[in-house]
C-alpha positions as CSV (number, residue, x, y, z in Angstrom):
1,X,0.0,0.0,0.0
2,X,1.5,3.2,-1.5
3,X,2.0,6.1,1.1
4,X,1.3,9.9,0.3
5,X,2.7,11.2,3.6
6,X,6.2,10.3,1.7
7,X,8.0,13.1,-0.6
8,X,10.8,11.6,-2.4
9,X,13.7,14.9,-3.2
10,X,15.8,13.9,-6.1
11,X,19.5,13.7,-5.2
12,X,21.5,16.5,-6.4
13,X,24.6,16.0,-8.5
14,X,27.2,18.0,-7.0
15,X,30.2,18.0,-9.0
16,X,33.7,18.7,-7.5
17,X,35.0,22.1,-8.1
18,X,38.6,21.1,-9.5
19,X,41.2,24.0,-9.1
20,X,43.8,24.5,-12.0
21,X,47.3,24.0,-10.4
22,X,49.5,26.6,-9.3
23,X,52.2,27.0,-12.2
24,X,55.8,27.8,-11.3
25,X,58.6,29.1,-13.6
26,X,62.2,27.9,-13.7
27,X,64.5,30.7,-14.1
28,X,68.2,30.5,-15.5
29,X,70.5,32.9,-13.7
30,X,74.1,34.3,-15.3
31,X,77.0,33.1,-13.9
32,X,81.0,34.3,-14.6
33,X,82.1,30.5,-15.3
34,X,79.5,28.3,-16.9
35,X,80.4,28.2,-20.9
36,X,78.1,29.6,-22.8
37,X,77.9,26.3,-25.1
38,X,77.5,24.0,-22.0
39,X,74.2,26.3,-21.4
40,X,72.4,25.7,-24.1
41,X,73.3,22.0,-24.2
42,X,71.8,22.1,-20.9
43,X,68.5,23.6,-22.4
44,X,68.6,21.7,-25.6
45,X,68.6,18.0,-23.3
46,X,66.8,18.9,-20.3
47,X,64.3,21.5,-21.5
48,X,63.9,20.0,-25.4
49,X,64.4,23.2,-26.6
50,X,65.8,24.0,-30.1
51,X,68.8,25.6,-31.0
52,X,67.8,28.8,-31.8
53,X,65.3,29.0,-28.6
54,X,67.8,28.0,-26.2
55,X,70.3,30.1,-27.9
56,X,68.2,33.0,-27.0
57,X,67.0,32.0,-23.6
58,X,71.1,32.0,-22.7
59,X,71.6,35.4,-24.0
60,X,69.0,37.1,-22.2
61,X,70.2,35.0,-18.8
62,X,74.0,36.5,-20.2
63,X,72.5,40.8,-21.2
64,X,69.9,40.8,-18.0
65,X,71.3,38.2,-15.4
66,X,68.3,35.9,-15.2
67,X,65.8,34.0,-17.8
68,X,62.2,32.3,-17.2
69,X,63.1,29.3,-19.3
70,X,59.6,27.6,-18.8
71,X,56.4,27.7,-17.2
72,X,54.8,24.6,-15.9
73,X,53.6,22.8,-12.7
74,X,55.7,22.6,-9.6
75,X,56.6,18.8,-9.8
76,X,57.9,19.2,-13.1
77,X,59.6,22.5,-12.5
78,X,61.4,21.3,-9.9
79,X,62.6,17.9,-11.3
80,X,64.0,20.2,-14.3
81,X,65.4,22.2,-12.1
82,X,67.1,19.4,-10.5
83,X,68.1,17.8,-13.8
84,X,69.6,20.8,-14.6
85,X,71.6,21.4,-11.7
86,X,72.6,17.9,-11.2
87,X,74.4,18.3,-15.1
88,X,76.2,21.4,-14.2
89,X,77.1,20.0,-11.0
90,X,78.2,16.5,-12.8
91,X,80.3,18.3,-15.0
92,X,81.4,20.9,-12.6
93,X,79.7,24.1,-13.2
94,X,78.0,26.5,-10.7
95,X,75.1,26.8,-13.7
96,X,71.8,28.2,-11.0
97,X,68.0,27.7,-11.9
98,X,65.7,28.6,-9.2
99,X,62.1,27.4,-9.7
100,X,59.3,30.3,-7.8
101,X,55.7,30.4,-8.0
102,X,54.4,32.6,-11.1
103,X,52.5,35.6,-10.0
């Protein structure tokens, strides 16, 4: 026997508000030591970049004293970052990349 006293509510589909994630950028500083060459290798192999990209990228780190060399999310920047460093370090060059939150 059916009741009347009974209001059925239909359920509400709540979706999940899903934030975009915080992007970081890995900057290339200018050092007195690192060879300009080694620099851009380290672009070309650990950032993918092309020649003439990377080329420029190390040139504005050498005229202004730092680069953003890419924008991404802060896992990745900071294994590049590491990457990076670790090279320089391997092959004995003070080569610095920071990676900061974008603003």
């Amino acid at each position: 026997m059916p009741r009347d006293d009974i209001a059925l509510k239909p359920k509400q589909i709540v979706k999940p508000k899903l934030e975009k994630p915080k992007l970081y950028k890995v900057i290339l500083f200018n050092d007195d030591y690192t060879p300009r060459e080694f620099v851009v290798l380290v672009l070309k192999v650990v950032f993918r970049m092309g020649a003439d990209i990377s080329q420029r990228v190390m040139m504005t780190a050498h005229k202004l004293g730092s680069s953003v060399v890419v924008v991404c999310t802060k896992d990745i920047a900071e294994t590049k970052v590491k990457e990076a460093m670790d090279l320089a370090k391997d092959a004995g060059f003070p080569l610095m990349f920071k990676a900061e939150p974008e603003e």
